[in-house]
C-alpha positions as CSV (number, residue, x, y, z in Angstrom):
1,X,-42.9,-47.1,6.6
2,X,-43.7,-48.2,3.4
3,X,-41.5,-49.9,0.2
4,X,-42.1,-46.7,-1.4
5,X,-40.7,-44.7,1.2
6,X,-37.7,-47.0,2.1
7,X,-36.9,-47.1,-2.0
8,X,-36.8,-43.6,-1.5
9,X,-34.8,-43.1,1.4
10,X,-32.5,-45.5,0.2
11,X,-31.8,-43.7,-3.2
12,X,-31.5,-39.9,-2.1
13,X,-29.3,-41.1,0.4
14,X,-26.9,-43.4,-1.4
15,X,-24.6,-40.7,-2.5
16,X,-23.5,-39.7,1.2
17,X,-23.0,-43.7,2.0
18,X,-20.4,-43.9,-1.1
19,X,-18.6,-40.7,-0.4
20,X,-17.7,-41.6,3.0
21,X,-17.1,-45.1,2.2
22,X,-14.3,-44.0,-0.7
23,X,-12.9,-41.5,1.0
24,X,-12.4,-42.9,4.5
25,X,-11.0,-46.2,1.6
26,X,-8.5,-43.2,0.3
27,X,-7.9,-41.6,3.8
28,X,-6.8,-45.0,6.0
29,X,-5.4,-47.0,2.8
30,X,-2.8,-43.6,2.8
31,X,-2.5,-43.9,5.9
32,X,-1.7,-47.5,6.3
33,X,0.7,-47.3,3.4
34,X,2.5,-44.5,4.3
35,X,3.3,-45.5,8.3
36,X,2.4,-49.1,8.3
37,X,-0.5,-47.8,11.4
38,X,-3.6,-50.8,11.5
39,X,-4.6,-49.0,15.2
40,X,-8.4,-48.5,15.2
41,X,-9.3,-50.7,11.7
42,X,-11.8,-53.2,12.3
43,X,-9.8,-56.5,12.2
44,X,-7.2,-55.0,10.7
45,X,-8.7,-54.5,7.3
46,X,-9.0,-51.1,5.8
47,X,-12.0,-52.5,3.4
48,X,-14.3,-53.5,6.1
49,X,-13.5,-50.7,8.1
50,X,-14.4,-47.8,5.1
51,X,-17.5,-50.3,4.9
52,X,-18.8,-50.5,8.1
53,X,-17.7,-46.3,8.0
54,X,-19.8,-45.8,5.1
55,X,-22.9,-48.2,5.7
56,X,-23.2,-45.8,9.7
57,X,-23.2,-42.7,7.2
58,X,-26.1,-44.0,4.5
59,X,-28.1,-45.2,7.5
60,X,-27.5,-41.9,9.8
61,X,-28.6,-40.1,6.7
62,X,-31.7,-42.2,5.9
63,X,-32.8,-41.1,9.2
64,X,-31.9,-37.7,8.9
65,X,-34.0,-37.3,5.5
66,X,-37.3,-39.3,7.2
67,X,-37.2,-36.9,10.0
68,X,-37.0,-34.0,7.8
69,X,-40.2,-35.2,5.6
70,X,-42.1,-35.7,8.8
């Protein structure tokens, strides 16, 4: 794999990466105003948990998009 071709994986799939990331932000910061619930963040923090969320997605798509050029 070339820089090229991670550059462009990395761009065309950005977009997925940042809309799971704000809305699972939106979806459990609700959720852990509203009921007080931490069950299932990742060391309690809604943050790193809508990070870690979002970072699986942009990488799961990245690979999505290379297999789909091959």
């Amino acid at each position: 794999m070339t820089l090229d071709l991670l550059r462009f994986l990395l761009i065309k799939s950005a977009g997925v990466g940042i809309g799971v990331f704000v809305g699972v932000l939106l979806g459990l910061g609700y959720r852990r105003r509203s009921s007080g619930k931490t069950d299932g963040l990742l060391a309690g923090s809604v943050v790193l948990t809508a990070l870690a969320v979002g970072a699986a997605a942009w990488v799961t798509m990245m690979v999505i998009t290379w297999f789909g050029m091959r």
